[in-house]
C-alpha positions in Angstrom: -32.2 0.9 -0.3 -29.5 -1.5 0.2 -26.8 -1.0 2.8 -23.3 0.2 1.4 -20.5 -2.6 2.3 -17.7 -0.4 3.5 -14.2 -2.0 4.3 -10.8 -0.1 5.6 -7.4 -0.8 4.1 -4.0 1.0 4.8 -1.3 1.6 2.7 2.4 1.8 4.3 4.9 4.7 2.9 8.5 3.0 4.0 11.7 5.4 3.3 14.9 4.6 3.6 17.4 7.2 2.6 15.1 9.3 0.5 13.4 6.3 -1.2 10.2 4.7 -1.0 9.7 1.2 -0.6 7.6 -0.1 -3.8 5.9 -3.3 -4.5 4.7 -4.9 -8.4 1.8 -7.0 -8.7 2.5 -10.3 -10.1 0.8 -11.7 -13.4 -1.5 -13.9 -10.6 -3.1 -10.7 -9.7 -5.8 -10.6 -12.3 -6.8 -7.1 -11.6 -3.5 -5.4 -11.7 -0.3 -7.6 -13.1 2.5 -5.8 -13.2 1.6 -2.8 -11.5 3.6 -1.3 -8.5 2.0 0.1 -5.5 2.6 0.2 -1.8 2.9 -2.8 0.8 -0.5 -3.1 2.3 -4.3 -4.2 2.4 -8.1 -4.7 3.9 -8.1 -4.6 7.5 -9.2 -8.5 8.7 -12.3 -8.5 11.5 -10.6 -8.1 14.7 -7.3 -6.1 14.4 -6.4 -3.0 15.7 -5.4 -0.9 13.5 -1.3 -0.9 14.3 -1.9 -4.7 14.1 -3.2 -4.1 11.2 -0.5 -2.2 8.8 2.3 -4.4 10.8 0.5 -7.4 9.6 -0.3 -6.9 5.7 3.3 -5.3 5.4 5.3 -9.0 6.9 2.9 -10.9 4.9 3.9 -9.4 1.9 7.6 -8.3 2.1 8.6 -9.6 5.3 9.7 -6.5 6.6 9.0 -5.3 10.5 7.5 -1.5 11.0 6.8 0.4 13.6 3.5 2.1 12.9 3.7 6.1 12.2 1.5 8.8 11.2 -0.9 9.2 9.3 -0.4 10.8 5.7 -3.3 10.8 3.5 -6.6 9.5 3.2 -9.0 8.2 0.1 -11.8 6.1 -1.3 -12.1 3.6 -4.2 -14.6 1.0 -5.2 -14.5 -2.8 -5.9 -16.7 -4.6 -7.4 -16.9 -8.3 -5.5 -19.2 -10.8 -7.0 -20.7 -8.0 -8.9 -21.1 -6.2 -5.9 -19.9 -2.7 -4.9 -17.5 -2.4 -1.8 -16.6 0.9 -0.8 -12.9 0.7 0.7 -11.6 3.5 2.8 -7.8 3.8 2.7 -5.6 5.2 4.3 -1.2 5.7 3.9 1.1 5.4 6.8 4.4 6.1 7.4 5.9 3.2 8.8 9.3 3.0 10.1 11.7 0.1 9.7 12.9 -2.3 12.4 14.7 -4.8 9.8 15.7 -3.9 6.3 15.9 -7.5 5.0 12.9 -7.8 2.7 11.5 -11.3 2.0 8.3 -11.1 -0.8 6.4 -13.7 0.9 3.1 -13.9 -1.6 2.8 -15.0 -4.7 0.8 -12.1 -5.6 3.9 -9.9 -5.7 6.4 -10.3 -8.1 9.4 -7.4 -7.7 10.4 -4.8 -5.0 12.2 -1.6 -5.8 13.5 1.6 -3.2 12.6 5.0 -5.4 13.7 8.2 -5.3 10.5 10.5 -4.2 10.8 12.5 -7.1 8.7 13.3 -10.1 10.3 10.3 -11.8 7.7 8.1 -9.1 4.6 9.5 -10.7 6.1 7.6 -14.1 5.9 3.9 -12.5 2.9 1.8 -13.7 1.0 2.2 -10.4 -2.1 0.8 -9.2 -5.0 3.4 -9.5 -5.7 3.5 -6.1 -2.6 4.2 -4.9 -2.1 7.5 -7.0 -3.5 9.8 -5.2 -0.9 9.6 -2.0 2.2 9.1 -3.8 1.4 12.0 -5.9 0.8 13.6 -3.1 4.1 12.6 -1.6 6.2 13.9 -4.2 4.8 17.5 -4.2 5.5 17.2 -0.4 8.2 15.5 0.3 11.4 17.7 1.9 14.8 16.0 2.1 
């Protein structure tokens, strides 16, 4: 039996006045172009794991967080080379030290603040970010 390759990814969940912080996938991104999801990614070897969600969020909209609790957790695979990789996520809230957003990778294409309504569950979003944004509308008190 071959070992399972297992890697851990967060996913922040940034509101400013009752709106979440949304990212689109540009057409580079030959998985998902032109989908929205949630600033974040795979943890790199070495980071802690407030390093970690501080990190992937600057690199991709320039943004500084503080770290928050944690919100929901999930599993999706990806197939790499042809080879399964089991990736435990996990959302975040994040809070925000600067609000002057800078996309930074060429993978993104388009930021948008959304009301957390039912209206969210209507953008194109990733697959593997359903789960907690679904989640965060049918929780979500103002």
């Amino acid at each position: 039996m071959e070992d399972e390759l297992v890697q851990f990814a967060q996913k922040a969940l940034i509101i400013k006045d009752d709106k979440l912080l949304l990212i689109r996938k540009s057409a580079v991104d030959t998985k998902n172009p032109f989908k929205w999801e949630l600033p974040g990614g795979r943890k790199q070897v070495g980071e802690n794991v407030d390093e970690h969600i501080i990190r992937e969020v600057y690199e991709e909209v320039g943004l500084r967080v503080k770290p928050g609790a944690l919100f929901d957790i999930w599993n999706f695979t990806l197939h790499v080379n042809e080879k399964p990789i089991t990736v435990v996520a996990v959302a975040r809230f994040c809070e925000l030290i600067d609000e002057d957003i800078k996309i930074t990778e060429d993978i993104i294409d388009n930021y948008k603040w959304v009301e957390i309504n039912e209206d969210l569950l209507k953008y194109d979003l990733i697959s593997g970010i359903k789960k907690p944004i679904k989640k965060l509308v049918e929780e979500y008190i103002f």
